[in-house]
Biopython code that builds the backbone (N, CA, C, O; Angstrom):
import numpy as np
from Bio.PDB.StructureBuilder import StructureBuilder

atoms = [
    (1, "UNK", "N", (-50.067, 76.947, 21.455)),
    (1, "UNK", "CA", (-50.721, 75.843, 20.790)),
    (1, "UNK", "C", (-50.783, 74.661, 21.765)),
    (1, "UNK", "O", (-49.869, 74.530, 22.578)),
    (2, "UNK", "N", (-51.889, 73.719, 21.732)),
    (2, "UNK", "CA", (-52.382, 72.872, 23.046)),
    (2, "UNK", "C", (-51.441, 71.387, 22.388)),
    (2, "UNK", "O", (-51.460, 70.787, 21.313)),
    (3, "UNK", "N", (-50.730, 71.240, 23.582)),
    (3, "UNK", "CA", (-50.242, 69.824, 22.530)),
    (3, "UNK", "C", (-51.129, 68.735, 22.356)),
    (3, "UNK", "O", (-52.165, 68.717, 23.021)),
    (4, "UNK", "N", (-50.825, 67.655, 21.409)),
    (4, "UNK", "CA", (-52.133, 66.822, 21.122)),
    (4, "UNK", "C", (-51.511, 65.562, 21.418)),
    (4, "UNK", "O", (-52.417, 64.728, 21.437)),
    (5, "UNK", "N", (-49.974, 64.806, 21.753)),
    (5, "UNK", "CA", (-49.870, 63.840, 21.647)),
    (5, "UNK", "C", (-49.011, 63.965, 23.103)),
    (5, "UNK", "O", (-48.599, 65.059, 23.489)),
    (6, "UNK", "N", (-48.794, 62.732, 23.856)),
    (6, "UNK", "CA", (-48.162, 62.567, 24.950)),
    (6, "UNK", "C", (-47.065, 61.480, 24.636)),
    (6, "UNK", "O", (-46.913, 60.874, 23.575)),
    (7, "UNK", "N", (-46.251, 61.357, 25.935)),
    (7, "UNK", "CA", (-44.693, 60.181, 25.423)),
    (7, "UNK", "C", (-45.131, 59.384, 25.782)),
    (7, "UNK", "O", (-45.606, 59.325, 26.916)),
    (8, "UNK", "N", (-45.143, 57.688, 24.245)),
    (8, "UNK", "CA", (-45.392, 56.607, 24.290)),
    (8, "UNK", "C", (-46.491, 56.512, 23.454)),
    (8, "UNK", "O", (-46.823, 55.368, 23.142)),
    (9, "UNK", "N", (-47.256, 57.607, 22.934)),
    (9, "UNK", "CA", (-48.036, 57.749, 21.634)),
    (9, "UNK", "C", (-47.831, 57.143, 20.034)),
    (9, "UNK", "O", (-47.210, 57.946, 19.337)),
    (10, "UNK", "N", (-48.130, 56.198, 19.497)),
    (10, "UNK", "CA", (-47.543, 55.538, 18.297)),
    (10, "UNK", "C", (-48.042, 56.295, 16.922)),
    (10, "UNK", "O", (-49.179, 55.994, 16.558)),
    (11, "UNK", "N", (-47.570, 56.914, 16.398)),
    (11, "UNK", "CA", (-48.170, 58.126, 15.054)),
    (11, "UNK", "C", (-46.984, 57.699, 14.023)),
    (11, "UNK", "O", (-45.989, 56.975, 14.047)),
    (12, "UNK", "N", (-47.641, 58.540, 13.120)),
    (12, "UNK", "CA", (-46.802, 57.847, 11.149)),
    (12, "UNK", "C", (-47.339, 59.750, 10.745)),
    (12, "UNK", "O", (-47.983, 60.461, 11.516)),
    (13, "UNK", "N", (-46.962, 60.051, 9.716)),
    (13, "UNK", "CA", (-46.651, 60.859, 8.915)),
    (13, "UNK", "C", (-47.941, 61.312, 8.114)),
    (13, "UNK", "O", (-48.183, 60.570, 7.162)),
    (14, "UNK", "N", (-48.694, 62.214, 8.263)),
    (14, "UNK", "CA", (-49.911, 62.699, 7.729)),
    (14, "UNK", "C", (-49.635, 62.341, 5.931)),
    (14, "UNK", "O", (-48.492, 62.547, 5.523)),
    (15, "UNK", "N", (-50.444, 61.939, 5.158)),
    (15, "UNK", "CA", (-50.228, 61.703, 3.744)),
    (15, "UNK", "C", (-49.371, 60.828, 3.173)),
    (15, "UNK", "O", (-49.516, 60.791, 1.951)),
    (16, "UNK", "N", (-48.273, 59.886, 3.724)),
    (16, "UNK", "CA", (-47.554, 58.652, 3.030)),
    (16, "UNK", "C", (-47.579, 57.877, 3.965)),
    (16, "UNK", "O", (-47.571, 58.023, 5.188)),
    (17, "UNK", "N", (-47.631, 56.418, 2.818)),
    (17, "UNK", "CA", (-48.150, 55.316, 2.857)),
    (17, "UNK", "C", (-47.010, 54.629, 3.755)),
    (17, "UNK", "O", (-46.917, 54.075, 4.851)),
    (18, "UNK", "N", (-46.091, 55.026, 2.528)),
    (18, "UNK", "CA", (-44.798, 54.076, 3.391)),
    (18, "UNK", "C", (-44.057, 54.962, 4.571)),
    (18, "UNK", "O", (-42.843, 54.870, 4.753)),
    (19, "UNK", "N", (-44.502, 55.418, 4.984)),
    (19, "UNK", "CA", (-43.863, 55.954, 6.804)),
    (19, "UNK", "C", (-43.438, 54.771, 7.519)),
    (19, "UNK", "O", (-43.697, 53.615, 7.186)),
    (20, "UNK", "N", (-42.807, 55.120, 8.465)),
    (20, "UNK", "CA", (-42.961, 53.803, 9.835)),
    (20, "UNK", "C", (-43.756, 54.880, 10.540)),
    (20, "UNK", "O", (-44.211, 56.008, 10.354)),
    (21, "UNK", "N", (-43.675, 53.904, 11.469)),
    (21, "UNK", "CA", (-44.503, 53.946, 12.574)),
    (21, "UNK", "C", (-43.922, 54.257, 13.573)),
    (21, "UNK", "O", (-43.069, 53.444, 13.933)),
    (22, "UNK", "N", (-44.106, 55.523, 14.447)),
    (22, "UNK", "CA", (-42.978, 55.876, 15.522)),
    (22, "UNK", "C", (-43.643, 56.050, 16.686)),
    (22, "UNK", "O", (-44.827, 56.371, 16.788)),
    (23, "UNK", "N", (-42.764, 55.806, 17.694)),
    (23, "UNK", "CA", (-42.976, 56.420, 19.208)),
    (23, "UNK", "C", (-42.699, 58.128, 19.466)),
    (23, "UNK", "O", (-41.625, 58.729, 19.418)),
    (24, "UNK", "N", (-43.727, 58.523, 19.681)),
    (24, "UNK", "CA", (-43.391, 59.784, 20.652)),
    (24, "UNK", "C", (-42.695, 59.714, 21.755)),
    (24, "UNK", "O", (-43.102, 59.254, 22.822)),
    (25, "UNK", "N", (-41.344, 60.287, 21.478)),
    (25, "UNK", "CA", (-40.214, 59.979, 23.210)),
    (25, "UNK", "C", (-40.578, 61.690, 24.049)),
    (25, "UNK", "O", (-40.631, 61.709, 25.279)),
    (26, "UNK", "N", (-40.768, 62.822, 23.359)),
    (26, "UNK", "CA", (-41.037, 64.040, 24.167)),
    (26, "UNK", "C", (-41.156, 64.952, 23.248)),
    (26, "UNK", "O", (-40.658, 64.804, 22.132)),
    (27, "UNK", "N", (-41.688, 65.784, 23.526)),
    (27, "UNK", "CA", (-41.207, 67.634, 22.874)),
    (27, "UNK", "C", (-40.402, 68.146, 23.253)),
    (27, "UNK", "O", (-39.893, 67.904, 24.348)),
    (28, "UNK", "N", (-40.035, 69.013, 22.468)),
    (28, "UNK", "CA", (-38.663, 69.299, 22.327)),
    (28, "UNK", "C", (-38.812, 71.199, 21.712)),
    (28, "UNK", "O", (-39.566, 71.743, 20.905)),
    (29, "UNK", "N", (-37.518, 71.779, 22.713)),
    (29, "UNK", "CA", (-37.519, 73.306, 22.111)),
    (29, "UNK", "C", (-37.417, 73.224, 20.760)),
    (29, "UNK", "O", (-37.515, 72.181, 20.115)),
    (30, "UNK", "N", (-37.195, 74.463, 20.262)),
    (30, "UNK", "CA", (-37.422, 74.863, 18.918)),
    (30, "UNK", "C", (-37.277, 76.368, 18.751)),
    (30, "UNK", "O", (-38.082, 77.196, 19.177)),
    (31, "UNK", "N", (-36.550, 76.535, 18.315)),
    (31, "UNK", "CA", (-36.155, 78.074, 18.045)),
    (31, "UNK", "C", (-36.692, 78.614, 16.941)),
    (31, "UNK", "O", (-36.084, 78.579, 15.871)),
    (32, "UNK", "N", (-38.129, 79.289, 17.095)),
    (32, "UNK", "CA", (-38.317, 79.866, 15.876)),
    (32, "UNK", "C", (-37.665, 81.561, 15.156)),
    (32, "UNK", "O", (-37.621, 82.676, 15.676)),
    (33, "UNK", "N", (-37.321, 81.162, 14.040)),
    (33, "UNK", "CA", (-36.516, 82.231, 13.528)),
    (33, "UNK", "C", (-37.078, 83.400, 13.058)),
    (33, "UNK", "O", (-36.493, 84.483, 13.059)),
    (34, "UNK", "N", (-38.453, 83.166, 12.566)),
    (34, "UNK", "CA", (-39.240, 84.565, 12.542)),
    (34, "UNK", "C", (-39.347, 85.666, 13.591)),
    (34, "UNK", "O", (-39.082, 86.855, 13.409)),
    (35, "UNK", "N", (-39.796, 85.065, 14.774)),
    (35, "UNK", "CA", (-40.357, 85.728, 15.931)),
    (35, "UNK", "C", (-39.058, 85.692, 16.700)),
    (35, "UNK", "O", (-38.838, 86.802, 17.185)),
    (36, "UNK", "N", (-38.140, 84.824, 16.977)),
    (36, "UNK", "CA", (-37.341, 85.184, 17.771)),
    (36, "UNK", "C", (-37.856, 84.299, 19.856)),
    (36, "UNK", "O", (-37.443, 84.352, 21.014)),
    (37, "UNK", "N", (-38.815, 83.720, 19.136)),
    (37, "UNK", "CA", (-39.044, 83.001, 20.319)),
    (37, "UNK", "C", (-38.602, 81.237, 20.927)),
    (37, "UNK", "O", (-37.892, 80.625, 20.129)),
    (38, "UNK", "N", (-38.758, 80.922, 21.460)),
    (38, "UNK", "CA", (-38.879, 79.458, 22.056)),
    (38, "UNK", "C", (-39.774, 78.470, 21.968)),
    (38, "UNK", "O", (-39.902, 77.865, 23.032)),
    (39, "UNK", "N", (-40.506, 78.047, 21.005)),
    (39, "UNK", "CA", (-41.158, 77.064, 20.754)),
    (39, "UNK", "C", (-40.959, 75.768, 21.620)),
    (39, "UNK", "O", (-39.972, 75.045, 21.489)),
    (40, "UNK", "N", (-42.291, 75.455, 22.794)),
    (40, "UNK", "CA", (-41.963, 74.628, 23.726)),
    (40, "UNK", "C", (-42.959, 73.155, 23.625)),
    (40, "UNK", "O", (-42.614, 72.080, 24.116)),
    (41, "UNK", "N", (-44.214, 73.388, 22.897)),
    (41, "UNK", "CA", (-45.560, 72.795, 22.868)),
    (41, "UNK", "C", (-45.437, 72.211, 21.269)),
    (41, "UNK", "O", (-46.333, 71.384, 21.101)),
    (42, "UNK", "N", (-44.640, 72.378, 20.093)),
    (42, "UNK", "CA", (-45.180, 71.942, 18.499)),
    (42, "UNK", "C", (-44.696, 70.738, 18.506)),
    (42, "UNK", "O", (-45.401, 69.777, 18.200)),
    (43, "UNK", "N", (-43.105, 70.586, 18.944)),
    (43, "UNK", "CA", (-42.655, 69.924, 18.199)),
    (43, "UNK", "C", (-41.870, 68.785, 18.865)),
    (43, "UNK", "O", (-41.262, 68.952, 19.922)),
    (44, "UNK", "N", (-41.910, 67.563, 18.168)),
    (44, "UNK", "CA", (-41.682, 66.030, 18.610)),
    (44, "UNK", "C", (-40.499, 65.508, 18.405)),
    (44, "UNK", "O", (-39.879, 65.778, 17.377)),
    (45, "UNK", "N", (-39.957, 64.601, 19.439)),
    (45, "UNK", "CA", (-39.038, 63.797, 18.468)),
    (45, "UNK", "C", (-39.655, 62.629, 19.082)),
    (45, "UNK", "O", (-40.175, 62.336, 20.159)),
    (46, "UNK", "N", (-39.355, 62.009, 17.816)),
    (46, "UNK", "CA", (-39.847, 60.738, 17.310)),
    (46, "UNK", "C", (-39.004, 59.766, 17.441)),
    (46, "UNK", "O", (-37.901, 60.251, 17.692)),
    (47, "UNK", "N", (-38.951, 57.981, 17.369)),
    (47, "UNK", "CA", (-37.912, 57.052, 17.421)),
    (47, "UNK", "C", (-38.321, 55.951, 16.647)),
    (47, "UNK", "O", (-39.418, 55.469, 16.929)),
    (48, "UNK", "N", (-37.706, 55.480, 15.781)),
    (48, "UNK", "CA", (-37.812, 54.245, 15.082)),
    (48, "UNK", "C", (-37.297, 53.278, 14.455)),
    (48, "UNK", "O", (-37.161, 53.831, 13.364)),
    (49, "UNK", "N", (-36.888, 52.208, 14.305)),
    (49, "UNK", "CA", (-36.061, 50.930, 14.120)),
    (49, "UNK", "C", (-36.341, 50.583, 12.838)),
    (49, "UNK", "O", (-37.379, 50.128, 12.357)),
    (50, "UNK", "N", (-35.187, 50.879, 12.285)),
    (50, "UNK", "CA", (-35.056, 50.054, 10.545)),
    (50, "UNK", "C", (-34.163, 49.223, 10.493)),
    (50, "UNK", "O", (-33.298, 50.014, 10.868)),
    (51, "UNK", "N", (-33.422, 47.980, 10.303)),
    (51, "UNK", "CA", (-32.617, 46.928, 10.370)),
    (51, "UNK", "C", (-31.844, 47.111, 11.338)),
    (51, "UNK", "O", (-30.650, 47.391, 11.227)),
    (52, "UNK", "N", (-32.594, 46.938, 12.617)),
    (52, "UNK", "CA", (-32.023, 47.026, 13.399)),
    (52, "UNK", "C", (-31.437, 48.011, 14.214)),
    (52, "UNK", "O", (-31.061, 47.846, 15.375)),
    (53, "UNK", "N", (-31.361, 49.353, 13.350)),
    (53, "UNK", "CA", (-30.779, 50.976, 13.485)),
    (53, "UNK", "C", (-31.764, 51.328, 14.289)),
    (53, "UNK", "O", (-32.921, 50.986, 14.042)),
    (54, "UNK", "N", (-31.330, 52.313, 15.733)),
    (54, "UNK", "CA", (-32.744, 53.288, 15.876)),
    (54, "UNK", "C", (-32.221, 54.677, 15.078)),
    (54, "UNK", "O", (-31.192, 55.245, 14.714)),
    (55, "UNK", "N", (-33.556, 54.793, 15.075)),
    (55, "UNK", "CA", (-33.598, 56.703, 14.222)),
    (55, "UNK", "C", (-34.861, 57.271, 14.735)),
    (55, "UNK", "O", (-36.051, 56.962, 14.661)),
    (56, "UNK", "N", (-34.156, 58.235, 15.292)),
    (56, "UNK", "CA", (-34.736, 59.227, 15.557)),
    (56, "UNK", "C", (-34.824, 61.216, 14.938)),
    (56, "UNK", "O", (-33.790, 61.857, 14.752)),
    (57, "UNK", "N", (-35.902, 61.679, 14.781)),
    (57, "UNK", "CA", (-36.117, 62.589, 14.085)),
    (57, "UNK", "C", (-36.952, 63.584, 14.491)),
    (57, "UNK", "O", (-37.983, 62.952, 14.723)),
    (58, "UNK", "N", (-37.274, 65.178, 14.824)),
    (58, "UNK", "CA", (-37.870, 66.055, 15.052)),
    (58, "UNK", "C", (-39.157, 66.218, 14.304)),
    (58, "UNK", "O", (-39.101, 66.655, 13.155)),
    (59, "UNK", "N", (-40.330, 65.907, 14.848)),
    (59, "UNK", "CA", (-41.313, 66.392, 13.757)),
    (59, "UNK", "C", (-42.147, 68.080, 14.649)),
    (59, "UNK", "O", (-41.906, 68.618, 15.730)),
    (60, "UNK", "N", (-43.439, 68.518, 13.185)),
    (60, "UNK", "CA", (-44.549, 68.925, 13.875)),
    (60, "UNK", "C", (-45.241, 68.419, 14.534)),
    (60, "UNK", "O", (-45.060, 67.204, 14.442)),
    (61, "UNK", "N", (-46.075, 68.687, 15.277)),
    (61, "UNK", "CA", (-47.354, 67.719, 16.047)),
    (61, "UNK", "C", (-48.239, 68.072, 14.564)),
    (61, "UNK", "O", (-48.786, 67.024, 14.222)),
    (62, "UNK", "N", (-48.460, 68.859, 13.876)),
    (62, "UNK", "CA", (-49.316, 68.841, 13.022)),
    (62, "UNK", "C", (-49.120, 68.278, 11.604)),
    (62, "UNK", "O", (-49.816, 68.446, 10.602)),
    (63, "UNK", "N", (-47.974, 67.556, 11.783)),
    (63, "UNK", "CA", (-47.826, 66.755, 10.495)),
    (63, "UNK", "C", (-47.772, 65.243, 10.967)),
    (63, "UNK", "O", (-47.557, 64.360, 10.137)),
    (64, "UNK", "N", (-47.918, 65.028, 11.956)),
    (64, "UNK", "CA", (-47.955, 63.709, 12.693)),
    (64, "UNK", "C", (-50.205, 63.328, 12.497)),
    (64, "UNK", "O", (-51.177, 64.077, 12.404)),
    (65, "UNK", "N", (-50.055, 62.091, 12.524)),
    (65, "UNK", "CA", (-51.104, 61.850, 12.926)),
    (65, "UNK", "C", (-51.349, 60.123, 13.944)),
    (65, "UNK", "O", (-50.650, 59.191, 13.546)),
    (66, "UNK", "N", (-52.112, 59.900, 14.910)),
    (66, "UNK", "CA", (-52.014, 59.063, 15.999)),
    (66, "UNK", "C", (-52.456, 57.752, 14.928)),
    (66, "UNK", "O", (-53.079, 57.990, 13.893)),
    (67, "UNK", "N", (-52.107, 56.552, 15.265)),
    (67, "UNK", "CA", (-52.510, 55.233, 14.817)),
    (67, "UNK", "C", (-52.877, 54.778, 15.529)),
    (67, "UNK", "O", (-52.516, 54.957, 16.692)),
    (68, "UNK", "N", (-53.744, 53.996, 15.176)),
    (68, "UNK", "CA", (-54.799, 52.751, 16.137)),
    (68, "UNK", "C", (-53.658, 51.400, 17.063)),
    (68, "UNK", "O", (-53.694, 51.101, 18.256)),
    (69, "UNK", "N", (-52.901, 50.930, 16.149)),
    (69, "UNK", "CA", (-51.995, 50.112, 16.685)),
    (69, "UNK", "C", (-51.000, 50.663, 16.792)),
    (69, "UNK", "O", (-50.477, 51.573, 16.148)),
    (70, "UNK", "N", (-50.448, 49.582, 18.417)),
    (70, "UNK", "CA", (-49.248, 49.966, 19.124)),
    (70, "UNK", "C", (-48.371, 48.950, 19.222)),
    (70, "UNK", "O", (-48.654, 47.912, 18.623)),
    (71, "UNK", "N", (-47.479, 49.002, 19.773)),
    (71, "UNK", "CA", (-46.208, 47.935, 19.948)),
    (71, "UNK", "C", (-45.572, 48.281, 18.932)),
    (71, "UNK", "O", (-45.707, 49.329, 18.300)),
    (72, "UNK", "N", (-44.461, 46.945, 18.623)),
    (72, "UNK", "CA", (-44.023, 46.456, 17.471)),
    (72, "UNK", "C", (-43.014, 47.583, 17.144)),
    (72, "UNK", "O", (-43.399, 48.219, 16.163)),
    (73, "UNK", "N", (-42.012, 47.966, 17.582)),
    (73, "UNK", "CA", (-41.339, 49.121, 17.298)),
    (73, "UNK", "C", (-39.611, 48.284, 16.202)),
    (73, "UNK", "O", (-39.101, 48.784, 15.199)),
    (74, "UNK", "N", (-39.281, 47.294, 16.747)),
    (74, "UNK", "CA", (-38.719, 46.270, 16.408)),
    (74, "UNK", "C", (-39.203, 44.882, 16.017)),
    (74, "UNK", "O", (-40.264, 44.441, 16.458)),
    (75, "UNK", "N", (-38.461, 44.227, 15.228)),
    (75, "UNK", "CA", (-38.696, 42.601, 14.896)),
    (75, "UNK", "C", (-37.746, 41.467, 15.636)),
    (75, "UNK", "O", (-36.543, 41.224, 15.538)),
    (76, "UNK", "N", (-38.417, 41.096, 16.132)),
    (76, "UNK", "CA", (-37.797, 39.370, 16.647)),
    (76, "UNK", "C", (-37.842, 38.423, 16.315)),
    (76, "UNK", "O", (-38.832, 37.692, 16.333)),
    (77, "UNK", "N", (-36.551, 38.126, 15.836)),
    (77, "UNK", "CA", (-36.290, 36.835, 14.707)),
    (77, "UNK", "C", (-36.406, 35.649, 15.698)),
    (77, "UNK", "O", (-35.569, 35.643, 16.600)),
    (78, "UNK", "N", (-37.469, 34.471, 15.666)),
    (78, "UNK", "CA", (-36.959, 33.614, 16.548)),
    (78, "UNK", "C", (-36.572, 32.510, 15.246)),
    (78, "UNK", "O", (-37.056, 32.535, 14.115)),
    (79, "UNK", "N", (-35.716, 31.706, 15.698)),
    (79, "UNK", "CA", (-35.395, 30.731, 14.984)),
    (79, "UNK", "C", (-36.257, 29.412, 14.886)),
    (79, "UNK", "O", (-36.592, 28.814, 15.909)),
    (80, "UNK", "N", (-36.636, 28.939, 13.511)),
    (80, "UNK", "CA", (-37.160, 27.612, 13.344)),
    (80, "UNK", "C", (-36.884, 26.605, 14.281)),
    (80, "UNK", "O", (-35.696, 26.524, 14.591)),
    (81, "UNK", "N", (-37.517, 25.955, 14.724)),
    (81, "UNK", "CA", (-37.367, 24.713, 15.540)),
    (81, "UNK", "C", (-37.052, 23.417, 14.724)),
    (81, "UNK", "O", (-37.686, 23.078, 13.725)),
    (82, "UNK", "N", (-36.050, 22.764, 15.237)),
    (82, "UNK", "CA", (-35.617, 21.995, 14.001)),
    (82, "UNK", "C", (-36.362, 20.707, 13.842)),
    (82, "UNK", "O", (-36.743, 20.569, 15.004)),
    (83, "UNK", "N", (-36.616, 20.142, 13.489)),
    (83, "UNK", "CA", (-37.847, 18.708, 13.694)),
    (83, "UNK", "C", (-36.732, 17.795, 13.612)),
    (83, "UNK", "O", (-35.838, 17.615, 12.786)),
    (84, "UNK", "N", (-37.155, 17.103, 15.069)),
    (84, "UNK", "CA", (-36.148, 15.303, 15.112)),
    (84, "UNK", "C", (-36.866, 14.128, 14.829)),
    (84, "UNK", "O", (-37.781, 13.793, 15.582)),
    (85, "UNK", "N", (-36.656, 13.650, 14.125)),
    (85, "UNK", "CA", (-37.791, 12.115, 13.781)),
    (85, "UNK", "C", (-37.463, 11.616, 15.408)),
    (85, "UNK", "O", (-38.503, 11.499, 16.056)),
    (86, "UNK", "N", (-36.436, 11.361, 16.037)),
    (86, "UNK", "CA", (-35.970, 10.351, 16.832)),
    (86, "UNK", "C", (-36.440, 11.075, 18.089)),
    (86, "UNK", "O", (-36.259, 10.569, 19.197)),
]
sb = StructureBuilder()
sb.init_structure("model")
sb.init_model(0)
sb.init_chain("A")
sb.init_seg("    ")
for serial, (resi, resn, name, xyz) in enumerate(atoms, 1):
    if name == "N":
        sb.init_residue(resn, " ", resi, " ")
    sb.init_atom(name, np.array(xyz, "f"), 0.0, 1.0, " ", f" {name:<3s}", serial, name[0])
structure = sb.get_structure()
């Protein structure tokens, strides 16, 4: 199977809304248990930041789909600037 996504690719979850939004870091083996083979080309792991946590997780390439926007993998709190009359 031809892979479809490369590392640094930003994709979310074919069919839900509320996914994040992840980085493709590489493919990854995969031992399939039917056949008895090495799966080298399907399957992803993924990386993504929820309060602060990274998480990372194994997907399909075929349950992934690519998004238009990139960045933003984390949030940066900057702090209010405080206003001085003086």
């Amino acid at each position: 199977m031809p892979r479809k996504f490369k590392s640094g690719d930003w994709v979310k979850v074919k069919g839900k809304l509320t996914t994040p939004k992840m980085q493709v870091l590489k493919y990854v083996p995969k031992n399939d248990l039917l056949i008895g083979l090495v799966d080298n080309d399907s399957y992803l792991e993924c990386v993504w930041y929820k309060n602060g946590e990274r998480i990372s997780e194994v997907f399909h390439q075929n349950k992934l789909i690519k998004t238009i926007e990139t960045g933003g993998l984390f949030r940066t709190f900057l702090p209010r600037p405080k206003l001085s009359l003086t």
